[in-house]
C-alpha positions as CSV (number, residue, x, y, z in Angstrom):
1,X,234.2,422.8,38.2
2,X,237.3,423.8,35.6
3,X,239.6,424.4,38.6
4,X,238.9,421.2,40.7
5,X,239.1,419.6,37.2
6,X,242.9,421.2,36.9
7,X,243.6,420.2,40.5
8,X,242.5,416.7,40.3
9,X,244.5,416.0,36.4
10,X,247.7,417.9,38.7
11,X,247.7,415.9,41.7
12,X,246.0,413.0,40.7
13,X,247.8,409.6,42.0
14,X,246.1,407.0,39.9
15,X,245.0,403.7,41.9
16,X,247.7,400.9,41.9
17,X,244.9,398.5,39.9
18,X,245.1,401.2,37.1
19,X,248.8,401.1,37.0
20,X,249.1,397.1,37.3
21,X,246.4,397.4,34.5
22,X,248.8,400.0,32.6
23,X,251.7,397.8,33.3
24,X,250.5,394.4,32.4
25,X,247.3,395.2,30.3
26,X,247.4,395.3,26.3
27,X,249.9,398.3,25.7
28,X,252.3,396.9,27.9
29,X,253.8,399.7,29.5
30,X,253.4,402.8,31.3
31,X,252.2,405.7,29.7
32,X,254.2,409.2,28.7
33,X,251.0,411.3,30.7
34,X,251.4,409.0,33.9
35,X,255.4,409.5,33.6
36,X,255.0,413.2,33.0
37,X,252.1,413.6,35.4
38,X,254.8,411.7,38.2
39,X,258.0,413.9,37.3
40,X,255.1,417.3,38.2
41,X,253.9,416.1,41.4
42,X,257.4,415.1,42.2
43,X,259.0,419.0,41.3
44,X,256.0,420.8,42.9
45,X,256.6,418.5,46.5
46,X,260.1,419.5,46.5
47,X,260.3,422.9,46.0
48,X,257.4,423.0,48.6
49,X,259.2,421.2,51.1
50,X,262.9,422.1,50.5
51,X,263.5,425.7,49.5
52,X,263.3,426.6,53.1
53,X,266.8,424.4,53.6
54,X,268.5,427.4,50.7
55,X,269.4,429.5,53.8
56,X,270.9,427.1,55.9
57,X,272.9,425.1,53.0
58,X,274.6,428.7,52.1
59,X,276.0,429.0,55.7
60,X,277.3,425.9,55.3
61,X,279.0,427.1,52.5
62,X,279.6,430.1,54.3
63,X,280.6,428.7,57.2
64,X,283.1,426.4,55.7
65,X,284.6,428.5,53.3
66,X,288.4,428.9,52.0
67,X,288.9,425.6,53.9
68,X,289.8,422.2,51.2
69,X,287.2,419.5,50.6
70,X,283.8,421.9,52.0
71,X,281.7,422.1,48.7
72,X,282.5,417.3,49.1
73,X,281.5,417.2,52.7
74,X,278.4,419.4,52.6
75,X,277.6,417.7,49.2
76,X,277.9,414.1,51.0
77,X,276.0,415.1,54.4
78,X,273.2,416.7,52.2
79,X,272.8,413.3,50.1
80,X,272.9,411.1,53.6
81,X,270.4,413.3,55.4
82,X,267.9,413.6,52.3
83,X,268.7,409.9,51.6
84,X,267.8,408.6,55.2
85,X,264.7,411.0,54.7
86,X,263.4,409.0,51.8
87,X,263.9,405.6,52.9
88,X,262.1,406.4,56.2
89,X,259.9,407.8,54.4
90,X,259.3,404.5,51.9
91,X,259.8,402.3,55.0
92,X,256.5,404.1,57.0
93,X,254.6,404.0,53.5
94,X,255.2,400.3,52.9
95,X,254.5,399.6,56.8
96,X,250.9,401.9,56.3
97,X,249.9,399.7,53.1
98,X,249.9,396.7,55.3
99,X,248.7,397.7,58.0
100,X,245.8,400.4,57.2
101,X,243.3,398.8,54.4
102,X,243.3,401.0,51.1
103,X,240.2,402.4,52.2
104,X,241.2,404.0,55.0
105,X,244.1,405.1,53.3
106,X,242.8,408.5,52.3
107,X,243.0,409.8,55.6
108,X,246.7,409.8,55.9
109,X,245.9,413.1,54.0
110,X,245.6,414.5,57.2
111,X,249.3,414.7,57.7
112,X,249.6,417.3,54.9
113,X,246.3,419.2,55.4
114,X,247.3,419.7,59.2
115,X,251.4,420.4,58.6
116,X,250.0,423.0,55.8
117,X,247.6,425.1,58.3
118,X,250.0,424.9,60.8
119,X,252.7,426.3,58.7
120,X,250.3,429.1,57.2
121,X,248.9,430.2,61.0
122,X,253.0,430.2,61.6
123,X,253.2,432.2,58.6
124,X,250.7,435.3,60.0
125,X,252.4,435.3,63.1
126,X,256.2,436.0,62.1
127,X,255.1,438.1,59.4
128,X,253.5,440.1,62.4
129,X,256.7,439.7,64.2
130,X,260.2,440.5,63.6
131,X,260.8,437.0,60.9
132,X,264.2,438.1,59.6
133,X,265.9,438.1,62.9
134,X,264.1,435.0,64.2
135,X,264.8,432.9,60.9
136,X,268.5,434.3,60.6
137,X,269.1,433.5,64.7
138,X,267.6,430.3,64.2
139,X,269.2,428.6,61.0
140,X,273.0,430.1,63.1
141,X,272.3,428.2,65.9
142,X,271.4,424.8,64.4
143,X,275.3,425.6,62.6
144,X,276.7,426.7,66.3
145,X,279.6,425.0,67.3
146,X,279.3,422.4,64.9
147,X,282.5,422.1,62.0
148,X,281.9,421.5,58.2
149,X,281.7,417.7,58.1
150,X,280.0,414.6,56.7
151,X,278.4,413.6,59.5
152,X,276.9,417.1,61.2
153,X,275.5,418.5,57.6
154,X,273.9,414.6,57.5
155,X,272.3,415.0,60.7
156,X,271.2,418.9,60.6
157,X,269.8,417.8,57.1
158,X,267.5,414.9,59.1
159,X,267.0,417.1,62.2
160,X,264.5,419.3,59.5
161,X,263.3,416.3,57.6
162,X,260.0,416.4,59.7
163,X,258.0,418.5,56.8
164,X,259.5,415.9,53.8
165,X,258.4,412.7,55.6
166,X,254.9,414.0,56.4
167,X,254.4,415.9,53.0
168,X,255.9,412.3,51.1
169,X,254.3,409.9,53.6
170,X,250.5,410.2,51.7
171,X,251.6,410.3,48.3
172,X,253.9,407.2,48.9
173,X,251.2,405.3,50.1
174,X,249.1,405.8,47.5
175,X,252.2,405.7,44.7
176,X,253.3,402.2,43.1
177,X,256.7,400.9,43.3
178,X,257.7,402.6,40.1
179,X,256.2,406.2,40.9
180,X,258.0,405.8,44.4
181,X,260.9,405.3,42.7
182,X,260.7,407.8,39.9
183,X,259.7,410.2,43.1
184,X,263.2,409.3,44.6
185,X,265.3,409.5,41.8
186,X,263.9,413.5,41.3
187,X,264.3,414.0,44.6
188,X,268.3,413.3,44.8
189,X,268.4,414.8,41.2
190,X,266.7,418.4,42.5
191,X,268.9,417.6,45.7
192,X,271.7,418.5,44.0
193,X,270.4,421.7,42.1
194,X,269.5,422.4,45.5
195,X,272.9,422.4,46.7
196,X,274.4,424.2,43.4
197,X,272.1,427.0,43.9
198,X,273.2,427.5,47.7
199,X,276.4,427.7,46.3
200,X,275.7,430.0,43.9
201,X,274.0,432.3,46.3
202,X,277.0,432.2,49.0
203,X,277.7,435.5,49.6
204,X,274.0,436.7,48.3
205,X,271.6,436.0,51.7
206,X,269.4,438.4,50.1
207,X,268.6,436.5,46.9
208,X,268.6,433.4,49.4
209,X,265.7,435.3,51.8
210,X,263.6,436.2,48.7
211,X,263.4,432.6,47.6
212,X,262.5,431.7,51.5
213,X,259.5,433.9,51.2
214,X,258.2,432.4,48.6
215,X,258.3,429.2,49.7
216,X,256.6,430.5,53.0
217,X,253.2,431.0,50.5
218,X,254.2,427.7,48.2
219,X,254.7,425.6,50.9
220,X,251.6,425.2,53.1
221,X,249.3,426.3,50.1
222,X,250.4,422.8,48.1
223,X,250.2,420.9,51.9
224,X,246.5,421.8,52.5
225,X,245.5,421.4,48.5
226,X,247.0,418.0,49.1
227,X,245.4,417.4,52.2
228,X,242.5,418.0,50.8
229,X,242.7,416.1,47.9
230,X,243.3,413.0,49.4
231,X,241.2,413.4,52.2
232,X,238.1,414.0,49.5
233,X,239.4,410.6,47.7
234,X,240.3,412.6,44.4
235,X,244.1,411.0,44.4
């Protein structure tokens, strides 16, 4: 009962007739726990969803490197991609608010619980497998052929947003206007520690593996707890 009591205070998504009652009731603002509470659930979703990009944004750097004006372009393709990411993202959550009723809701949690088991049973298979091969063959080729610019970091960046959209898509849906955009301003904010630290790691693919493999445990761990929380109507 302590733990689902911890889960629920962590991932809770208070109701948007709580928030217009925070917003517009007798303290007339929003609170510092629902801020704080926000700025969590918006760090844990990222670094579940985005430390798997570390590898491929250091070959980027790799792959551009000793030539002028790599560390701008890769920069400004990252922030496209991620930004077109986030307003589809806020475009399908606005659409789902009018077209499914709040009650039904819930079971966009679905999404996440699914993406999460399927990325766990993925999981237990490469681990079985050769994984360091596959991974390293497979982040190379999406970088084959293609030169340091704007536009191809932009669109390799949306050609892996699949996991962001349907890991954000729920908690938009249930998220006001101001936690959505509290959620997107820490998003482009970690977005670029994101990019520092492949920078940082250019050169070290080991450091850049070991961070892989623990996203491989963080990330479809946090997709099924949220699944699950939604689905069971505790957010």
């Amino acid at each position: 009962m302590l733990q689902l009591t911890f889960l629920y205070g962590f991932f809770a998504i208070p109701r948007p007739s709580f928030f217009i009652s925070e917003l517009f009731g007798n303290n007339g603002g929003v609170t510092s726990s629902l801020i704080i509470s926000t700025l969590v659930q918006a760090l844990v979703l990222f670094v579940a969803t985005n430390i798997d990009h570390l590898a491929l944004l250091t070959l980027w750097f790799v792959h551009g490197q000793n030539r002028p004006g790599t560390t701008a372009r890769i920069c400004a393709g990252q922030y496209v991609g991620f930004g077109v990411i986030l307003a589809v993202t806020i475009v399908l959550s606005a659409i789902s608010g009018l077209v499914i009723p709040q009650e039904y809701l819930r079971f966009l949690g679905l999404i996440p619980l699914a993406l999460g088991v399927k990325a766990a049973i993925s999981e237990i298979r490469e681990r079985v497998g050769s994984r360091d091969f596959e991974d390293e063959d497979e982040d190379e080729a999406q970088l084959k052929g293609k030169k340091v610019s704007v536009g191809a970091v932009a669109l390799v960046t949306m050609a892996n947003g699949g996991d962001e959209v349907a890991a954000y898509l729920p908690v938009f849906a249930l998220s006001t206007w101001w936690q959505i955009a509290l959620f997107s301003a820490v998003f482009l904010v970690l977005a670029g520690v994101l990019l520092a630290l492949a920078r940082f790691i250019t050169g070290r693919m080991g450091l850049a593996e070991l961070l892989e493999r623990f996203e491989a445990i963080i990330f479809p761990s946090v997709l099924i707890l949220l699944g699950v929380l939604i689905l069971a109507d505790l957010l």
